[in-house]
C-alpha positions as CSV (number, residue, x, y, z in Angstrom):
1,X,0.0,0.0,0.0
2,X,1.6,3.6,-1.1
3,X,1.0,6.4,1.2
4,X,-1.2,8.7,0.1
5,X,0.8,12.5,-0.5
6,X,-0.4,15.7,0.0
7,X,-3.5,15.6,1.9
8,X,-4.9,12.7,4.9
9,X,-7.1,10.0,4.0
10,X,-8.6,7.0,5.9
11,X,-6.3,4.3,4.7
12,X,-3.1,4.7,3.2
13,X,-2.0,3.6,-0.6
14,X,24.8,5.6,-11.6
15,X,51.2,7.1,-24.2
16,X,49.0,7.7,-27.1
17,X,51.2,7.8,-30.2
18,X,49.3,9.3,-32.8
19,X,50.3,8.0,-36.5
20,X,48.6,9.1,-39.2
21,X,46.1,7.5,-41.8
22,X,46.9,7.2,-45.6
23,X,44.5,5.0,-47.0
24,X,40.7,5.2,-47.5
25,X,39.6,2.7,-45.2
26,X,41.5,4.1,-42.3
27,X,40.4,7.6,-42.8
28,X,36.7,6.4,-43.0
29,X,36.9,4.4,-39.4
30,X,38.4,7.5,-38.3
31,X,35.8,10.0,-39.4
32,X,33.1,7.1,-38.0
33,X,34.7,6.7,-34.7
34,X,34.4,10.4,-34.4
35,X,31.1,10.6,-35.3
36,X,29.3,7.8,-33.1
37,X,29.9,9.5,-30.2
38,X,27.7,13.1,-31.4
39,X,25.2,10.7,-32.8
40,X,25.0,9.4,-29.7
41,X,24.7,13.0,-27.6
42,X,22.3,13.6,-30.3
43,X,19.7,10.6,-29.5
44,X,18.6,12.2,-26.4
45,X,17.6,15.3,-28.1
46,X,16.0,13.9,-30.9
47,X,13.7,11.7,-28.0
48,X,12.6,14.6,-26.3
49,X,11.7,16.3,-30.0
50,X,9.5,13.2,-30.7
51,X,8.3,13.5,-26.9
52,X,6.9,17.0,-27.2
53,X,5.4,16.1,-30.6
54,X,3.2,13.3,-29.0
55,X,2.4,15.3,-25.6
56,X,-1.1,15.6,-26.8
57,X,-3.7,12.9,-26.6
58,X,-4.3,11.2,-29.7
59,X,-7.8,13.0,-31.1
60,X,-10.9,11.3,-31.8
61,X,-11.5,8.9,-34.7
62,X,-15.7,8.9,-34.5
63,X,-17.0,11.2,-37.3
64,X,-19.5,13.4,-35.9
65,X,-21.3,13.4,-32.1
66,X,-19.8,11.5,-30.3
67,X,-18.6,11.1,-26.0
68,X,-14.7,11.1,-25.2
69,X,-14.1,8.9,-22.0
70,X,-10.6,9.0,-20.0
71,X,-9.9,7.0,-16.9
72,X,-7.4,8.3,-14.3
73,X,-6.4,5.9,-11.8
74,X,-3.4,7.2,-10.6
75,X,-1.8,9.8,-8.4
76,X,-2.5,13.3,-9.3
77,X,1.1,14.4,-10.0
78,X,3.1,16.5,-12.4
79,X,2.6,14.1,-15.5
80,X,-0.9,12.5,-14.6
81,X,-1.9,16.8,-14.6
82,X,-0.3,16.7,-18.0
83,X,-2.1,13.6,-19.1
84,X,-5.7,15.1,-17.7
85,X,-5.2,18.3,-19.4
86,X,-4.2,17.1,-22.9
87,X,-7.3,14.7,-23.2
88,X,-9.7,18.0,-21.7
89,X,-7.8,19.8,-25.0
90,X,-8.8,16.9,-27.1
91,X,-12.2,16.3,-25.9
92,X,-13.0,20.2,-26.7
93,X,-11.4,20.3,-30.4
94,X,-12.5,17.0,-31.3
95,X,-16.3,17.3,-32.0
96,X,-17.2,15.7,-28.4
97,X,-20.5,16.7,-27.1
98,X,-19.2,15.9,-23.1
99,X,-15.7,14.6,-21.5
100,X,-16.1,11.6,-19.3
101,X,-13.6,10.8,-16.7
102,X,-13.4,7.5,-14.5
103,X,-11.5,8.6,-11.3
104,X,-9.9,5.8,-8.8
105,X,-6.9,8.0,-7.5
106,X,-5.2,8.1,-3.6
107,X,-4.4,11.6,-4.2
108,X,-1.6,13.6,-4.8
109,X,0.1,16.9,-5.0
110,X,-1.6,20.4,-4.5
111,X,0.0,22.1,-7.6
112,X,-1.3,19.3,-10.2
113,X,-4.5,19.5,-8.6
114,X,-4.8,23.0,-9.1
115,X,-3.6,22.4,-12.4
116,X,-6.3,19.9,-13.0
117,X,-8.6,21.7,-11.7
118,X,-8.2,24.9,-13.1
119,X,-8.2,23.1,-17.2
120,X,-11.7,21.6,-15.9
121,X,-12.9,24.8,-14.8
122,X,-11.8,26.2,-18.2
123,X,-13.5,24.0,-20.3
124,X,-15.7,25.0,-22.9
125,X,-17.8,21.5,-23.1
126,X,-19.8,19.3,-20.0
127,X,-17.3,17.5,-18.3
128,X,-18.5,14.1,-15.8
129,X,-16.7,13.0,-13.5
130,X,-17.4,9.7,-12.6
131,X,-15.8,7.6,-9.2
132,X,-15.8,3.9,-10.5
133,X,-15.5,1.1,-10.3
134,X,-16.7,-0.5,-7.4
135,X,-14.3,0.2,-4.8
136,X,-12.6,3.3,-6.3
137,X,-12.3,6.2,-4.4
138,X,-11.6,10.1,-5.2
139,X,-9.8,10.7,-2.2
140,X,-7.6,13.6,-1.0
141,X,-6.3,15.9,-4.2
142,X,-9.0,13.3,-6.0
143,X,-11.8,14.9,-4.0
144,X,-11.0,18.6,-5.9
145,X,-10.4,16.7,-9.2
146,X,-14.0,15.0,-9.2
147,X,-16.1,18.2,-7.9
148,X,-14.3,20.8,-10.0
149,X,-17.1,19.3,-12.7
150,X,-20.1,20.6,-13.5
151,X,-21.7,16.9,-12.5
152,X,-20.6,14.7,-10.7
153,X,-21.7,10.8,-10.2
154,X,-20.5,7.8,-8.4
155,X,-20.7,3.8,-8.7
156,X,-21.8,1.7,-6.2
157,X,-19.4,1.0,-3.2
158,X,-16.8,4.2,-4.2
159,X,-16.4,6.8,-1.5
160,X,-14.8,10.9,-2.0
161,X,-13.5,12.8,0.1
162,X,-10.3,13.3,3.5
163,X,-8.8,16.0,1.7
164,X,-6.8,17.2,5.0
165,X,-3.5,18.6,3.6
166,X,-0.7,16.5,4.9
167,X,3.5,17.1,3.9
168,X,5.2,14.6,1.4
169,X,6.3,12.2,4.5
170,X,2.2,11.5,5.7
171,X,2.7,13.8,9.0
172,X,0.6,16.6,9.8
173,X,1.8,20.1,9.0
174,X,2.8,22.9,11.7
175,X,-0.2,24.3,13.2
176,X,0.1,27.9,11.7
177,X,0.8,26.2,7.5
178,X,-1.9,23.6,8.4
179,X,-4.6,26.3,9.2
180,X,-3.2,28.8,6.4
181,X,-3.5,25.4,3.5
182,X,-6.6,24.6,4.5
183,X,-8.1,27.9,4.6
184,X,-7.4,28.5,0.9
185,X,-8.9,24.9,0.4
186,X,-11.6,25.5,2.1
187,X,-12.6,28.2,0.2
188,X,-11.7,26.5,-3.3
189,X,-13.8,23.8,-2.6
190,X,-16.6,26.0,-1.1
191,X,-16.4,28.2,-4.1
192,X,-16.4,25.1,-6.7
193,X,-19.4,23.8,-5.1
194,X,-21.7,27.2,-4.8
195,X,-20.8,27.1,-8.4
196,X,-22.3,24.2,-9.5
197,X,-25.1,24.4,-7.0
198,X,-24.0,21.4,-4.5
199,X,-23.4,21.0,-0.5
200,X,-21.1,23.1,0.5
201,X,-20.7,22.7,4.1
202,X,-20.5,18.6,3.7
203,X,-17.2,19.7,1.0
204,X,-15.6,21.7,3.1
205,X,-15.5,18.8,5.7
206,X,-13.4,17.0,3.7
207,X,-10.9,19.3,4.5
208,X,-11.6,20.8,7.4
209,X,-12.0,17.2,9.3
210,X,-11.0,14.7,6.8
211,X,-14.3,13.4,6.5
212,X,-14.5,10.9,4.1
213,X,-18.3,9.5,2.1
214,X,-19.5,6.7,0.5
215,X,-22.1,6.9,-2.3
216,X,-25.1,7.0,-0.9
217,X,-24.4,9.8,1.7
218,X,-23.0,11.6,-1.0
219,X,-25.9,11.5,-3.0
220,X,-28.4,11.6,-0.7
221,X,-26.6,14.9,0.9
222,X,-25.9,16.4,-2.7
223,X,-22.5,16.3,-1.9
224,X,-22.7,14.7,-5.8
225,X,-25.3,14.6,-8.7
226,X,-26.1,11.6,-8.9
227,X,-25.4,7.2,-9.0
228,X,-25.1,4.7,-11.6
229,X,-23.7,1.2,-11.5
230,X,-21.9,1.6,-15.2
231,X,-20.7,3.5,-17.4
232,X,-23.6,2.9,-19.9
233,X,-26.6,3.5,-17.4
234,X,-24.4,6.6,-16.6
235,X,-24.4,8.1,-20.2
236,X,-28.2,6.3,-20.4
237,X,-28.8,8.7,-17.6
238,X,-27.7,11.9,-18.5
239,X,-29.4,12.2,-22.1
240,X,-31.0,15.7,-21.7
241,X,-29.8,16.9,-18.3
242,X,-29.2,20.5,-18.3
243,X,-26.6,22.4,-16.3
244,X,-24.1,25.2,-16.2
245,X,-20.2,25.3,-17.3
246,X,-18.0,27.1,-14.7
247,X,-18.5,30.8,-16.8
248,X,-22.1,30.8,-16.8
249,X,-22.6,29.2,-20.0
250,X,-25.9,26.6,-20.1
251,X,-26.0,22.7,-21.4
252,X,-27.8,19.8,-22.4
253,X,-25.9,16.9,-22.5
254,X,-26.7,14.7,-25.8
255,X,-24.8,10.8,-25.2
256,X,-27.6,8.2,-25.8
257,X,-27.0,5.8,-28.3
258,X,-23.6,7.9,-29.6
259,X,-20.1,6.4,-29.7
260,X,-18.0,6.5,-26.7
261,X,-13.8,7.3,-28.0
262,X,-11.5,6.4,-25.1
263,X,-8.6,8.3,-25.0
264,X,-5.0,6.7,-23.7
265,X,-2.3,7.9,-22.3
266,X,0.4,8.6,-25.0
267,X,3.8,7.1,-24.8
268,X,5.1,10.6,-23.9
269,X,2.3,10.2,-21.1
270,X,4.0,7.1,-20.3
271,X,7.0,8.1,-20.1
272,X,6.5,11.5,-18.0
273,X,5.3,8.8,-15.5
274,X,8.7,7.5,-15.0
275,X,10.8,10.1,-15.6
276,X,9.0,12.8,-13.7
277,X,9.3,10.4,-10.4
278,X,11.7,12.0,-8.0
279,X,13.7,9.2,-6.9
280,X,14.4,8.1,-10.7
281,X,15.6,11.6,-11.6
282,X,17.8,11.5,-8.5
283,X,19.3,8.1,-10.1
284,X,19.8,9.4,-13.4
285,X,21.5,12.2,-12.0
286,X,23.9,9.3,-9.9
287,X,24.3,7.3,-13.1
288,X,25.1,11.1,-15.2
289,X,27.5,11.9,-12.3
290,X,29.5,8.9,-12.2
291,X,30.0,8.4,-15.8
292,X,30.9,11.8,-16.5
293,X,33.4,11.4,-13.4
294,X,34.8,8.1,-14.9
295,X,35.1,10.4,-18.4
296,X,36.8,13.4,-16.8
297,X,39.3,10.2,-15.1
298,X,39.6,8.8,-18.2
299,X,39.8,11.1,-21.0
300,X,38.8,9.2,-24.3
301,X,37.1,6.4,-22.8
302,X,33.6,8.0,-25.0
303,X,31.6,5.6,-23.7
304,X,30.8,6.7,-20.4
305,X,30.6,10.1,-21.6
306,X,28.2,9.4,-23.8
307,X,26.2,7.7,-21.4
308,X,26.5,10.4,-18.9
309,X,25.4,12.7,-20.7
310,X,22.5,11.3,-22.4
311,X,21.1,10.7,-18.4
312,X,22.0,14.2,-17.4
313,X,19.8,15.3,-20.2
314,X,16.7,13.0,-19.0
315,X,17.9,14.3,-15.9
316,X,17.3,18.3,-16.9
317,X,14.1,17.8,-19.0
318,X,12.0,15.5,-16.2
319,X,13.0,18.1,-13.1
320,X,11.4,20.6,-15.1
321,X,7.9,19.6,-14.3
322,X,9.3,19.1,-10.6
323,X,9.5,23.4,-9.5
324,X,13.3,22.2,-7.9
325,X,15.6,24.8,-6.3
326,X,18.1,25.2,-8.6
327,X,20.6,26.3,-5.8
328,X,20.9,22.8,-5.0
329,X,21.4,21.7,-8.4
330,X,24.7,24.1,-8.9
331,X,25.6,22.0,-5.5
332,X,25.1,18.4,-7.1
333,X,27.0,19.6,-10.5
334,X,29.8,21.0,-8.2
335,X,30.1,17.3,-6.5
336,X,30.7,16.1,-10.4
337,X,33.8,19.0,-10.5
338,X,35.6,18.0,-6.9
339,X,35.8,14.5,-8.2
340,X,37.3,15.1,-11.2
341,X,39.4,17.5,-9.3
342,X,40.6,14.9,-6.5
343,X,41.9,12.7,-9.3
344,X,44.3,14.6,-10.6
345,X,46.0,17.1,-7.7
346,X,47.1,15.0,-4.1
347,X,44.5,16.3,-1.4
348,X,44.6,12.9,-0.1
349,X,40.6,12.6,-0.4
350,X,39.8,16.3,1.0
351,X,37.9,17.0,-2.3
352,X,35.9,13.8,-2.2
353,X,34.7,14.4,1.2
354,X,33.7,17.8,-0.2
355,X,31.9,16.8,-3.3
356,X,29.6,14.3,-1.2
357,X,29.1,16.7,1.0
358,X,28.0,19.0,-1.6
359,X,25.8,16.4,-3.3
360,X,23.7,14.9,-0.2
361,X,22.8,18.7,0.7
362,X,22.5,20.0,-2.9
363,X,20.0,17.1,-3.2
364,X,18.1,17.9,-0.3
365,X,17.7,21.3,-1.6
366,X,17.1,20.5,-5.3
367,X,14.2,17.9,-4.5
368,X,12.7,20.0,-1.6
369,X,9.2,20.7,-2.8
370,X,8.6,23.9,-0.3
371,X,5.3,25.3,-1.1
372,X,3.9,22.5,-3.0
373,X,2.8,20.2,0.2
374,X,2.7,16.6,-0.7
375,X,4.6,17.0,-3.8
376,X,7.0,13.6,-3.8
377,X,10.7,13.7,-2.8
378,X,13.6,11.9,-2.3
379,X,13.7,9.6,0.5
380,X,16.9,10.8,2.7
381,X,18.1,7.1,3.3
382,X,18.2,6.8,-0.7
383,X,20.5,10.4,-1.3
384,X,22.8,9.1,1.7
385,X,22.8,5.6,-0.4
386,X,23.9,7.0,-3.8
387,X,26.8,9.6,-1.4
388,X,28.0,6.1,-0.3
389,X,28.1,4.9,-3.5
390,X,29.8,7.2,-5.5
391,X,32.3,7.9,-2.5
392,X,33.6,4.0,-3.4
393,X,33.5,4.7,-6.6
394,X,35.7,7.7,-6.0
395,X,37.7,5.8,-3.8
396,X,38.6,3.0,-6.7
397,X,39.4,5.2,-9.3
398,X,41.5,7.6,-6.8
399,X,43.4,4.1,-5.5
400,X,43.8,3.2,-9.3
401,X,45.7,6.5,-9.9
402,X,47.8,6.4,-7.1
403,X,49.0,3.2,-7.7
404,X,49.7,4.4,-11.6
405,X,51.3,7.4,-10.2
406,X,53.5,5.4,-7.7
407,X,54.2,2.2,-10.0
408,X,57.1,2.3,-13.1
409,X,56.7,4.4,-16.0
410,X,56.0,1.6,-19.1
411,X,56.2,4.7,-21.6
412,X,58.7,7.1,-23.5
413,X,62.6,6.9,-22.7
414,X,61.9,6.6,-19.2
415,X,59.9,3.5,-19.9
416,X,63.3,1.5,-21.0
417,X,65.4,2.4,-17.5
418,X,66.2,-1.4,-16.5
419,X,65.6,-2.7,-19.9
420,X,68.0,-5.5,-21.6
421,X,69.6,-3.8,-24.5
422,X,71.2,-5.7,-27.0
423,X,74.8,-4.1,-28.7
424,X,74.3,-3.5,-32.4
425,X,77.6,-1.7,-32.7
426,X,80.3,-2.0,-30.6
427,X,80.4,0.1,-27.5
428,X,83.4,1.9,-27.6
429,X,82.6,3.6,-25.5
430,X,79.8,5.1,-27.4
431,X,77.6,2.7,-30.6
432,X,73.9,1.9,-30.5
433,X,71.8,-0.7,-29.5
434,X,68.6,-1.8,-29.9
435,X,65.7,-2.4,-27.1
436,X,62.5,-3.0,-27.2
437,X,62.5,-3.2,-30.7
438,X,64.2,-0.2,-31.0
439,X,67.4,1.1,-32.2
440,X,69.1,3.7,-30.0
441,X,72.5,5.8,-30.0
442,X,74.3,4.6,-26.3
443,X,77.2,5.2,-24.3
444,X,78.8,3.3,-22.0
445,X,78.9,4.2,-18.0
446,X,82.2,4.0,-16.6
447,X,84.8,1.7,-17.5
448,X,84.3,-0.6,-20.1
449,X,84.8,-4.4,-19.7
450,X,86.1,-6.1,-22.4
451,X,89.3,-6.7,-24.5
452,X,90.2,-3.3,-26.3
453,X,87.9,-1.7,-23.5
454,X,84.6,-1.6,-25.6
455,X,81.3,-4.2,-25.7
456,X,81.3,-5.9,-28.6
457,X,78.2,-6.9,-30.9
458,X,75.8,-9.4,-29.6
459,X,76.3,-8.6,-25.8
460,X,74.0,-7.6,-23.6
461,X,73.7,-3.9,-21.5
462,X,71.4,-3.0,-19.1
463,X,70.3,0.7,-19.7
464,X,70.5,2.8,-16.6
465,X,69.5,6.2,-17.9
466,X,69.2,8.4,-20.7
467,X,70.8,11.6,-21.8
468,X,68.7,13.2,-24.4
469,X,68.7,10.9,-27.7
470,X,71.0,8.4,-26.1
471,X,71.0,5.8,-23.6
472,X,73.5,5.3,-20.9
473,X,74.0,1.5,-20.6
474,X,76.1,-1.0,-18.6
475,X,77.4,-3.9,-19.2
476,X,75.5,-6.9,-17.9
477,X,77.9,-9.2,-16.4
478,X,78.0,-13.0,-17.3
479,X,77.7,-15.7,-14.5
480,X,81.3,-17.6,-13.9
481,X,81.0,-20.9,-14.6
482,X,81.4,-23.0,-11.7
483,X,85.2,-24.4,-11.5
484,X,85.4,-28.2,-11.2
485,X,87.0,-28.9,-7.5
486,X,90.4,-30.4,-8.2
487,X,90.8,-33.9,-6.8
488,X,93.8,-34.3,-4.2
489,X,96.8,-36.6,-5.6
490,X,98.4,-38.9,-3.3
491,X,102.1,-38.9,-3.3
C-alpha cells in the first residue's frame, strides 16, 4: 500500500602515439569513430523532440457526435496533470459533445490538482466525472479533481472525500501552515461547489476534518449529482440533463446511443510517468555523475561520456515539471567538478569528502518541494545511499591512480630504464643498441669491460638512464661458470 501524498485520508496507498592515416579505409573508421559518439549525444535530443510532438492525446477517430471517455487511476502528480489536461484539449477540439472521466486515485500533490482543476474549470464543453469502479475512491487531491465538474456521479461501493493537507512524508503540518492550507482549500472547494449548486458545508468537511463518504451519503446529501452502477446507465442517464459550465454558460448533454472514444495515455504520457518520479531523476543524476566522473578520469574512454550525458539530459528535461531549487542543483554539479578534481592534484581525499558533501545537501535542496505540500521527494536514506556509493567509486578510481602514479613508467625513454639492450655496434665507448624493438644511440657508464675496452656486438647492456637521444648503458655481467673442484693426488 503507497502512502497517500499531500492531503490525509482514511487508509493509506549511476602514451597515445598518434600516426597518421593514408589509405581510404582508415580515414573512414576515423571519421566514424568520431562521429558515433555526437550521434549518440544527439539521440537524447532527438527523443525529447519526438516527446513534445506526441504530448497531446491522440484525437478522436468517431465522425460526428460522439462522447470522449478518460480513466485516471493514478496519483494526481506533475505528469498525470499533464495527461488530464491534454485529453480535456482533445475532448473540446474533437467534435465531443461531453468529456467523461473514470477517477480511482489516492491523491496527490496540491499544484497538479490546481492544475487539474483549473483546465476543468476552463472548459468549454460538460465534463462528468465519474468515481468507479466499485471500490474506487476520489480521495484527498481526487476529491477537488472529481467536484471541480459541473456533474458529478459515483458507482456503487466508491467513497470521495479526506482531503486534509498532509507534507510529502504523511505527517501533519505545523499548526500555523496547516490552518493557512486549508483555509485556501476550504474556500476553493466552497467556491467550486456554490458554483455548480452542490453541499457546500459537507465539502468543506473534507478538508476541514477529513471526513470521508461513501455513495449514498453523498448523494443523498448532494455532496454529488447523482449514481449509476456503469458506465452505460451513466451516459443512459444523463441524455438531456441540463446544467451550467463554470463561466455561466448553459448545457444539455446529448450521449444516448452515440459512440464513446476512449482516450489513452500517449507514450510521452508514459514516459513522464517515469521520468518525472523523484527518486528516478535522482538516479539518473547518480548514473550522469558517475559516468561523466569516470570520463573526466579517463579522457577518451567516450563511452561513459556518452552515457552520462545522455542521463543528465533526461535528468534536466523531467525536473522541469518538478518546480526544484536550482541552488541545490549548482551544489550536485559541483560534486561532479571535486571529483574530477581529486583525481588529478594530491589532497589525499579532502575533495571527495567535499563533493559528497556537496551532493547529499544539494540534493536535499534540489528535490525540496517547499510550497507544494505533498509533492514527492527523495527519501533521505536513498541520497545518503547513492553519497555512499559514489564515495567507493571515488575511492577506486582515486586508489587506481595512485597506484599508476606510484608504479614504473611503461612509456617514453623513461619506460626503457632497466631494460636489456642488445649491442648493435660495438660500445666503444659510445655505438647503439637496440631495445624494445628499437634502435638507439648509447654510451657506455664508466669503464668498459672487455678486451680493447669496448662491448662488442651481440652482448648484452642493461640501460641505466638516458641523456637526451642516447641511452647510458652497462654492461651486464656473465655468470662464472662454476670451477670443477680439483681432486687431491696422493704422493
Amino acid at each position: 500500500m503507497r502512502p497517500i501524498r499531500g492531503f490525509q485520508h482514511a487508509s493509506v496507498r549511476h602514451p597515445v602515439r598518434f600516426i597518421r592515416l593514408t589509405s581510404a579505409p582508415l580515414q573512414l573508421a576515423r571519421r566514424a569513430t568520431t562521429l558515433i559518439p555526437a550521434l549518440l549525444l544527439l539521440l537524447p535530443l532527438a527523443l525529447v523532440a519526438l516527446a513534445a510532438q506526441t504530448l497531446t492525446a491522440p484525437s478522436a477517430h468517431a465522425d460526428g457526435a460522439h462522447v470522449d471517455a478518460v480513466t485516471f487511476d493514478r496519483d494526481v502528480d506533475p505528469a498525470s496533470a499533464r495527461f488530464l489536461g491534454d485529453a480535456i484539449d482533445t475532448a473540446q477540439h474533437d467534435g465531443a459533445t461531453l468529456l467523461l472521466i473514470s477517477i480511482d486515485t489516492p491523491g496527490g500533490d496540491l499544484d497538479s490538482m490546481k492544475a487539474i482543476v483549473q483546465k476543468e474549470l476552463a472548459s468549454a464543453i460538460p465534463i462528468v466525472t465519474y468515481v468507479a469502479p466499485q471500490g474506487g475512491r476520489a480521495g484527498s487531491a481526487g476529491t477537488f479533481v472529481a467536484l471541480a465538474a459541473p456533474i458529478v456521479a459515483m458507482a456503487p461501493n466508491t467513497r470521495i472525500g479526506a482531503a486534509s493537507p498532509i507534507d510529502s512524508s504523511g505527517q501533519d503540518l505545523e499548526t500555523t501552515l496547516d490552518r493557512k492550507i486549508k483555509n485556501d482549500l476550504e474556500a476553493q472547494i466552497r467556491g467550486i461547489q456554490k458554483t455548480f449548486h452542490r453541499n457546500e458545508d459537507l465539502a468543506v468537511q473534507t478538508v476541514e476534518n477529513a471526513s470521508s463518504y461513501d455513495d449514498q451519503d453523498a448523494i443523498a446529501q448532494h455532496l454529488v449529482n447523482l449514481g449509476a452502477a456503469t458506465q452505460s446507465d451513466l451516459l443512459a442517464t444523463l441524455d438531456g440533463t441540463t446544467g451550467t459550465l463554470a463561466n455561466g454558460n448553459a448545457f444539455t448533454i446529448h450521449s444516448a446511443g452515440l459512440p464513446v472514444q476512449t482516450i489513452a495515455p500517449t507514450l510521452a504520457n508514459q514516459l513522464e510517468t517515469v521520468f518525472l518520479d523523484p527518486t528516478v531523476l535522482f538516479i539518473l543524476f547518480i548514473v550522469a555523475a558517475v559516468c561523466i566522473y569516470l570520463e573526466l578520469s579517463h579522457p577518451g574512454a567516450i563511452v561513459p561520456g556518452t552515457v552520462g550525458a545522455i542521463a543528465l539530459v533526461i535528468f534536466l528535461f523531467g525536473s522541469g515539471s518538478l518546480n526544484p531549487n536550482y541552488t541545490g542543483l549548482v551544489l550536485m554539479l559541483l560534486a561532479i567538478v571535486l571529483l574530477a578534481v581529486d583525481v588529478r592534484v594530491p589532497t589525499h581525499g579532502v575533495l571527495t569528502l567535499g563533493a559528497l558533501i556537496s551532493l547529499v545537501v544539494g540534493s536535499l535542496i534540489f528535490f525540496d518541494s517547499g510550497a507544494n505540500r505533498g509533492a514527492p521527494t527523495v527519501s533521505p536514506l536513498v541520497i545518503g545511499a547513492a553519497a555512499l556509493a559514489l564515495g567507493l567509486c571515488s575511492l577506486i578510481v582515486i586508489s587506481y591512480a595512485i597506484r599508476v602514479q606510484r608504479g614504473r613508467i611503461g612509456t617514453g625513454g623513461e619506460g626503457l630504464l632497466g631494460e636489456t639492450a642488445i649491442v648493435l655496434s660495438p660500445l666503444a665507448p659510445a655505438g647503439r643498441v637496440r631495445v624494445l624493438g628499437e634502435d638507439w644511440a648509447a654510451r657506455l657508464k664508466g669503464t668498459p669491460a672487455g678486451p680493447g675496452g669496448e662491448v662488442p656486438a651481440d652482448q648484452q647492456v642493461r640501460v641505466i638512464a638516458r641523456d637526451g637521444l642516447t641511452l647510458i648503458v652497462e654492461p651486464v655481467q656473465p655468470q662464472s661458470p662454476a670451477q670443477p673442484k680439483s681432486k687431491a693426488k696422493s704422493k
